[in-house]
C-alpha positions as CSV (number, residue, x, y, z in Angstrom):
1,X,-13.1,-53.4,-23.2
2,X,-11.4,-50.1,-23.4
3,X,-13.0,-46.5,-22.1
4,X,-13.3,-45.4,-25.2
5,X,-15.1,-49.0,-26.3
6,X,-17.7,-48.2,-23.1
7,X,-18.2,-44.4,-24.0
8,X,-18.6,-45.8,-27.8
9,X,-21.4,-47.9,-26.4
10,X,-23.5,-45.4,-23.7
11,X,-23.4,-42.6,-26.7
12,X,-25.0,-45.3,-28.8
13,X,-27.2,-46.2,-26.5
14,X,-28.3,-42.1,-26.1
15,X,-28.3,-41.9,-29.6
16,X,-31.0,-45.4,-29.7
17,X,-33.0,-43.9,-27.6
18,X,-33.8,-40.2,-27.8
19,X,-33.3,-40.1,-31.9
20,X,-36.4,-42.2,-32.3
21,X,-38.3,-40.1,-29.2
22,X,-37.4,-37.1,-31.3
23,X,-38.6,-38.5,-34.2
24,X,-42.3,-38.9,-33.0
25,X,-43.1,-34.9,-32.2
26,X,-41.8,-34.3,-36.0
27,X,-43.8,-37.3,-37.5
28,X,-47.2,-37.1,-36.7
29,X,-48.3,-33.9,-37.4
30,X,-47.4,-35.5,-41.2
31,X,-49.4,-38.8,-41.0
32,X,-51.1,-38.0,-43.2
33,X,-48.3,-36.6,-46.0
34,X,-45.7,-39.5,-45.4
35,X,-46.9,-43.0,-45.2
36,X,-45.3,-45.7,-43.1
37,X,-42.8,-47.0,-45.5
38,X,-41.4,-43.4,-45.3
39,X,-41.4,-43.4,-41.4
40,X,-40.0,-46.9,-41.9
41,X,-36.9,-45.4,-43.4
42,X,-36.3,-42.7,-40.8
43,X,-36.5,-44.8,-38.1
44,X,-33.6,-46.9,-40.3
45,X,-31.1,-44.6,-40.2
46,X,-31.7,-44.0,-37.1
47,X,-30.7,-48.1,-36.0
48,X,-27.4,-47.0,-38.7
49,X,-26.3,-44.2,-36.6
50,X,-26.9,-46.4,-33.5
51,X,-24.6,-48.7,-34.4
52,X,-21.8,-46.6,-36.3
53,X,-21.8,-44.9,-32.8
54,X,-22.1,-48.2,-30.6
55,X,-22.5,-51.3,-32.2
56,X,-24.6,-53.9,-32.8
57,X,-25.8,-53.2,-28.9
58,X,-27.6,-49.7,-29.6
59,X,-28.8,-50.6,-33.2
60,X,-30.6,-53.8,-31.9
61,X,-32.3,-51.5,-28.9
62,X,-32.9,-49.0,-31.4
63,X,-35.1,-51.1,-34.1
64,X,-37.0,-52.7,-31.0
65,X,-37.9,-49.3,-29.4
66,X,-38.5,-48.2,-33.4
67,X,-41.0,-51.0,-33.9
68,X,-42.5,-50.4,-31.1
69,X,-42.7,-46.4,-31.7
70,X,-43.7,-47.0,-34.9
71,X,-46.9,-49.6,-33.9
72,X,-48.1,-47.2,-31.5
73,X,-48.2,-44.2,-33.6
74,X,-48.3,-44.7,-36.8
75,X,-50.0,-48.0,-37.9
76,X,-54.0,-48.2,-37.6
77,X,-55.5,-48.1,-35.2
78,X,-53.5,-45.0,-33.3
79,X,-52.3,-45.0,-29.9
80,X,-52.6,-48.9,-29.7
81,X,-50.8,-52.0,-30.3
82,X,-53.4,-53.6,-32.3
83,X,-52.5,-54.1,-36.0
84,X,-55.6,-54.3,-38.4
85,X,-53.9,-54.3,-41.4
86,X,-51.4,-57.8,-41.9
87,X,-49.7,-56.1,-45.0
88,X,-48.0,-53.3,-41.3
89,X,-47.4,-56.3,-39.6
90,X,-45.5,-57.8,-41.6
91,X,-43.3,-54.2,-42.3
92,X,-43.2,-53.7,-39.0
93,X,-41.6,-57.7,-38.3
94,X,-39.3,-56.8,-41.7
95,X,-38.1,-53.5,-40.1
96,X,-36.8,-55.0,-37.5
97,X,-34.8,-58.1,-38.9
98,X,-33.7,-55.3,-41.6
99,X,-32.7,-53.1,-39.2
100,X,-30.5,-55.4,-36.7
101,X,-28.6,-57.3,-39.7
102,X,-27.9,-53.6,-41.1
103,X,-26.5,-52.7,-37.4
104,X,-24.6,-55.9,-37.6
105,X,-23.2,-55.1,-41.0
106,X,-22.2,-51.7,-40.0
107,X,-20.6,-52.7,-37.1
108,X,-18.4,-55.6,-39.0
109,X,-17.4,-52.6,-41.8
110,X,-16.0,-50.1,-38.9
111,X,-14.5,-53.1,-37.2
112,X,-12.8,-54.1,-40.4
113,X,-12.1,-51.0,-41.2
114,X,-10.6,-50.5,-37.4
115,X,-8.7,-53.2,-38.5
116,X,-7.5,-52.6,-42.0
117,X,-6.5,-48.9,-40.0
118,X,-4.2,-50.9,-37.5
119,X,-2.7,-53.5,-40.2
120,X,-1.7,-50.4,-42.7
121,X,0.5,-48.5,-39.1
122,X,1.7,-51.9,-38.5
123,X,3.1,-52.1,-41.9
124,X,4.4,-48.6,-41.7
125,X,6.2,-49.3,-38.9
126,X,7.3,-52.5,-40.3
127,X,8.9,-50.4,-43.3
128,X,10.6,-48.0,-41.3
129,X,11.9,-51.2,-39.3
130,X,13.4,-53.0,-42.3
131,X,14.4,-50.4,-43.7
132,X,16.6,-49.4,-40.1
133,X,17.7,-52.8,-40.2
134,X,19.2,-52.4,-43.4
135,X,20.6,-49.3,-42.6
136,X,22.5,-50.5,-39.7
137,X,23.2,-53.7,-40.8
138,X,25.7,-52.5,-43.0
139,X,26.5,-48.5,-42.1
140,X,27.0,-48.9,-38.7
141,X,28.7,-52.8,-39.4
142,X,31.1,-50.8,-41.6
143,X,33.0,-48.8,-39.1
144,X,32.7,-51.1,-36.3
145,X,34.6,-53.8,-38.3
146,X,37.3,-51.2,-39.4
147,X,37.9,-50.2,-35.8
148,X,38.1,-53.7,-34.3
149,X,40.3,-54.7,-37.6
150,X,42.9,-52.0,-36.8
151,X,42.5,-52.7,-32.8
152,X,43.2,-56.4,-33.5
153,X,46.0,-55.5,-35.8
154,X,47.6,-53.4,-33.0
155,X,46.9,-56.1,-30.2
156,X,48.3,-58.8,-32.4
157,X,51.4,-60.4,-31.3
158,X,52.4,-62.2,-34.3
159,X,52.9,-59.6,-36.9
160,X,55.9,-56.7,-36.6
161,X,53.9,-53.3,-36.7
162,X,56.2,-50.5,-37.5
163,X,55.6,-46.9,-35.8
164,X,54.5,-45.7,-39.4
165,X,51.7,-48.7,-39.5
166,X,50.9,-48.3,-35.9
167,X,49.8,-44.6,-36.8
168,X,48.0,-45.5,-39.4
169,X,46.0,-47.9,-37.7
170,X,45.0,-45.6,-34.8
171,X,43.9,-43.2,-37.3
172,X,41.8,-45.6,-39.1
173,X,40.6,-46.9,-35.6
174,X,39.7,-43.4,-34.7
175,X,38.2,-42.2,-37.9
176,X,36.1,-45.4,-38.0
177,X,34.6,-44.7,-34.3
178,X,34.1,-41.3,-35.1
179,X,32.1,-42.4,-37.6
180,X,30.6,-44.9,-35.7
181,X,29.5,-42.0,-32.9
182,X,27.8,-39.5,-35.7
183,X,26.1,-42.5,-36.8
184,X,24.3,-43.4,-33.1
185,X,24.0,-40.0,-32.7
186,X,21.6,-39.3,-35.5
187,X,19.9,-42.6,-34.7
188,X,19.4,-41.1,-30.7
189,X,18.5,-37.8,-31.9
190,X,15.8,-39.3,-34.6
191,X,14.4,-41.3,-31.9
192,X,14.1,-38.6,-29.6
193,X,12.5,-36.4,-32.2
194,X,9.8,-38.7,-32.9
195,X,8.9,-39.7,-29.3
196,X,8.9,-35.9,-28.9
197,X,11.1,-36.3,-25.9
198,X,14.0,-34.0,-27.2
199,X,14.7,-31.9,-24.5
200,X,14.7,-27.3,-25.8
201,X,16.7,-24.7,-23.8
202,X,16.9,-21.7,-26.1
203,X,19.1,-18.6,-25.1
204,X,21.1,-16.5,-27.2
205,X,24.5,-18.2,-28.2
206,X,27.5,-16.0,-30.8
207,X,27.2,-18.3,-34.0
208,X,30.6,-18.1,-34.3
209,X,30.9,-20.1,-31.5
210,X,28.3,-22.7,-32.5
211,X,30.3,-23.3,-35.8
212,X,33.4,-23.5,-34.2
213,X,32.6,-26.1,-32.2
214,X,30.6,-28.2,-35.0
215,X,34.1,-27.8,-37.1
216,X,35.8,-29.6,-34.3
217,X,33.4,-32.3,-33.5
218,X,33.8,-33.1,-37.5
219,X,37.2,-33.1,-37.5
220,X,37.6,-30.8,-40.3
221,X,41.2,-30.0,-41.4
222,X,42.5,-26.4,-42.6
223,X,41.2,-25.0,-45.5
224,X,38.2,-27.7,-45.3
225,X,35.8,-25.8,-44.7
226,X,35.3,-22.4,-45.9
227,X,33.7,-20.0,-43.1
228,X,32.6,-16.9,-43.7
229,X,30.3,-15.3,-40.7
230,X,30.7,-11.2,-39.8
231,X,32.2,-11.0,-36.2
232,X,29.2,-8.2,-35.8
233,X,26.7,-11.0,-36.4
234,X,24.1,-10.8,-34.0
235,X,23.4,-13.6,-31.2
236,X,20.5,-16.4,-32.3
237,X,18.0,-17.5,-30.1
238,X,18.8,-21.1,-30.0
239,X,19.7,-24.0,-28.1
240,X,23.0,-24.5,-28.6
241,X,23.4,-27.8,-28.5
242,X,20.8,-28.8,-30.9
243,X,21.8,-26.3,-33.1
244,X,25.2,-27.4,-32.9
245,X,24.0,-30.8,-33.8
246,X,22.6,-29.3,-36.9
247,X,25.4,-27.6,-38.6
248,X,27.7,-30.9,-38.0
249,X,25.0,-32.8,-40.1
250,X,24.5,-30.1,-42.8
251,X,28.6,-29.6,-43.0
252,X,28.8,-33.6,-43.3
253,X,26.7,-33.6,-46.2
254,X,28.1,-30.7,-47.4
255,X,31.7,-32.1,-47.5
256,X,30.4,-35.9,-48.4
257,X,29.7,-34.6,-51.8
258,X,31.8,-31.7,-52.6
259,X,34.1,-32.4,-55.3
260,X,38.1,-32.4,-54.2
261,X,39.5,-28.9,-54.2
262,X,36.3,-27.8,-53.8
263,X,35.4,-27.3,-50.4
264,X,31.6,-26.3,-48.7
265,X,31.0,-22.6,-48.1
266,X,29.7,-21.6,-44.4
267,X,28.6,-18.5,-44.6
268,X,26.2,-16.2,-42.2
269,X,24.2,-12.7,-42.7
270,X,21.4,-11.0,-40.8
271,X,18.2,-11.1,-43.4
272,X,16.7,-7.7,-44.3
273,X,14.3,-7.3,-41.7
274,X,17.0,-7.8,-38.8
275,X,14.8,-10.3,-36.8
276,X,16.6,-13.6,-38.3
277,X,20.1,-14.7,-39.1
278,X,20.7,-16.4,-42.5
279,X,23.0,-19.6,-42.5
280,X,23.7,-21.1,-46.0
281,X,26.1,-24.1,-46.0
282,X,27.0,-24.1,-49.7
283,X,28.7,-27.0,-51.5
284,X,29.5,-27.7,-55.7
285,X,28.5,-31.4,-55.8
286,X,25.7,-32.7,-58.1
287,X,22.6,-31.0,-56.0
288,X,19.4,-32.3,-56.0
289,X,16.6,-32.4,-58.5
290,X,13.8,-29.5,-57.7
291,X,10.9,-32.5,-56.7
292,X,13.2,-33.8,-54.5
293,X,13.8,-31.0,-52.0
294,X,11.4,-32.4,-49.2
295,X,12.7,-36.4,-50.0
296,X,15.9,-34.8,-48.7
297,X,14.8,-34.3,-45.1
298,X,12.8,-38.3,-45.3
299,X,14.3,-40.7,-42.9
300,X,16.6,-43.0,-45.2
301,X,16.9,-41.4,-48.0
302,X,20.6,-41.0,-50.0
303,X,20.2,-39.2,-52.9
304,X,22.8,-39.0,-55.0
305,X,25.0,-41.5,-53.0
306,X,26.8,-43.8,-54.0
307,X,27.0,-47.3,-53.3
308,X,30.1,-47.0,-51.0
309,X,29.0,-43.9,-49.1
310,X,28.5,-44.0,-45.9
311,X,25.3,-42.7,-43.4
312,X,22.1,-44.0,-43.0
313,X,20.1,-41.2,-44.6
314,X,19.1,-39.3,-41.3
315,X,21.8,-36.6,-41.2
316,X,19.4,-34.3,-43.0
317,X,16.2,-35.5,-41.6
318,X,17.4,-35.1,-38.0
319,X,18.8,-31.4,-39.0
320,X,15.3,-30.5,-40.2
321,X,13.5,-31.9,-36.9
322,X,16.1,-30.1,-34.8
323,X,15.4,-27.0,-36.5
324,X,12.0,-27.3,-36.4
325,X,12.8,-27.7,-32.6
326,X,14.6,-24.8,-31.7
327,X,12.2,-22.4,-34.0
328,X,14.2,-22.3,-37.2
329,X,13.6,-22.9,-40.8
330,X,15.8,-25.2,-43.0
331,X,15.3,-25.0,-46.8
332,X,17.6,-26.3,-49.7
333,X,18.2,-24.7,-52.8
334,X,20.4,-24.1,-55.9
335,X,23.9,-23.6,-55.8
336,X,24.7,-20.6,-58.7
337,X,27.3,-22.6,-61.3
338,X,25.7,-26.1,-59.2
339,X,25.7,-27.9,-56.1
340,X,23.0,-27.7,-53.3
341,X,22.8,-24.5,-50.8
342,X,21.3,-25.3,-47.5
343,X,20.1,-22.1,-45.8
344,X,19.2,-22.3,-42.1
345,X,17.1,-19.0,-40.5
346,X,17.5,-18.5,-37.4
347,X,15.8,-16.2,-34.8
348,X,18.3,-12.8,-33.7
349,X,18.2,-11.9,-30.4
350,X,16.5,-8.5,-30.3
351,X,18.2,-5.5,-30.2
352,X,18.3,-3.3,-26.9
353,X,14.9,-1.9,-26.9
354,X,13.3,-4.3,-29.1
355,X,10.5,-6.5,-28.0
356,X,11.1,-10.1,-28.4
């Protein structure tokens, strides 16, 4: 038995014992309004709560004390355990049996329902597990067999590989792993997010900075990306790691469904109040329908993807709990003309004289 199953059991056992003491002080004065069927029932739902707090245990000590409360005070003759009238004995004798089955019953319906509790999180987690499974049995299958393909090809002895080819199949070796990397890396940081064992340093960072580095760790060629953040922007309270972490996910979905020519917008302004900075990563694909804006941020979700995409569905999930994490706000929204506008707030760091 658990403590919690032996606490359980010695509140039940207070509750067995004093709820029917109690009940004799407010009883008798009214012997002779309420009649013993009436006390009968009291002292019922008293055994009920004894066993919804501790079991069968409490309820069956509660209907014996009961009985016993109940001969002594308030069946004829008082203050006795004599009986005169059969017609109490035998309600006295049905109280009891009625009283410990319904302690039993109650006991088997929180038990099953207990139960029924622990099946439906098993189940849950059975989901999320299936649906991880399938995730990674193809997503992260995907890039793994493209980089060991192109390894192979490189390694292979009997086939000619011209320096054109050779290129090509370092590139797709590269890209693939890259891939490969951003896809453990949103598994790590989901894990971490939901074990709550991510790790928060905030300080204030340039966003300029930030950005730059999430551009590199994607990879993005010249004219890819569109960025468009004030060099007088002021510093964010952050943790620039995490935060980093989220622009290279929102930029990623950003780009993964911009149409070619086309490329997302980053751009950055201090809101009104000059206590946040405003980050809207801003792409034309086909956005998102209005009751789907939260499904975005659900673990395994791809809307809009296609069949051949890649990603697991977490990019935007782990973006929202890592800016949840570092005191931020992510929101989506409408594109003007179409597309999907992430916007990001972002704490400032105070101005000189300011209190934080």
């Amino acid at each position: 038995m658990s403590d919690m199953s032996r606490q359980r059991r010695v509140g039940g056992l207070v509750v067995a014992v004093l709820a029917p003491l109690l009940l004799v002080p407010v009883l008798v004065p009214l012997r002779e309004q309420v009649n013993l069927a009436s006390d009968v029932a009291l002292f019922l739902v008293v055994v009920v709560a004894s066993a919804l707090v501790g079991g069968p245990g409490p309820a069956v000590v509660a209907a014996v004390l009961g009985a016993t409360l109940l001969n002594f005070w308030f069946t004829p003759p008082f203050h006795t355990f004599a009986i005169d009238d059969a017609n109490n004995v035998v309600a006295l004798i049905a109280f009891v049996v009625v009283a410990v089955m319904v302690g039993w019953v109650v006991d088997l319906a929180a038990r099953r329902a207990e139960a029924a509790a622990a099946a439906a999180g098993i189940e849950a987690a059975d989901r999320v597990r299936a649906a991880l499974l399938t995730a990674v049995g193809h997503d992260l299958r995907t890039p793994l067999a493209a980089a060991k393909a192109s390894v192979s090809g490189l390694r292979s002895t009997d086939v000619s590989v011209s320096p054109q080819d050779h290129d090509e199949l370092l590139a797709t070796a590269d890209d693939a792993l890259d891939r490969l990397a951003a896809l453990v890396g949103n598994l790590l940081d989901m894990s971490r997010l939901q074990a709550g064992a991510m790790p928060v340093r905030l300080r204030p960072v340039a966003l300029g900075d930030v950005l730059a580095s999430a551009l590199d760790d994607l990879g993005v060629a010249p004219r890819g990306v569109v960025v468009d953040v004030p060099d007088d922007l002021p510093a964010v309270v952050t943790d620039p790691g995490l935060l980093e972490r989220v622009l290279v996910n929102l930029v990623a979905n950003a780009q993964r469904f911009s149409p070619a020519g086309r490329p997302p917008l980053v751009r950055a302004a201090v809101a009104r109040d000059g206590s946040t900075v405003v980050v809207e990563v801003v792409d034309r694909g086909p956005g998102i329908a209005a009751e789907d804006a939260e499904r975005v941020f659900q673990p395994f979700q791809r809307l809009g993807d296609t069949d051949n995409s890649t990603g697991i569905g977490l990019g935007l999930a782990v973006a929202r709990g890592l800016t949840d994490a570092v005191d931020g706000d992510l929101v989506p929204g409408r594109t003007a003309g179409g597309g999907l506008t992430m916007t990001l707030s972002l704490p400032a760091e105070p101005r000189t004289g300011e209190s934080s």
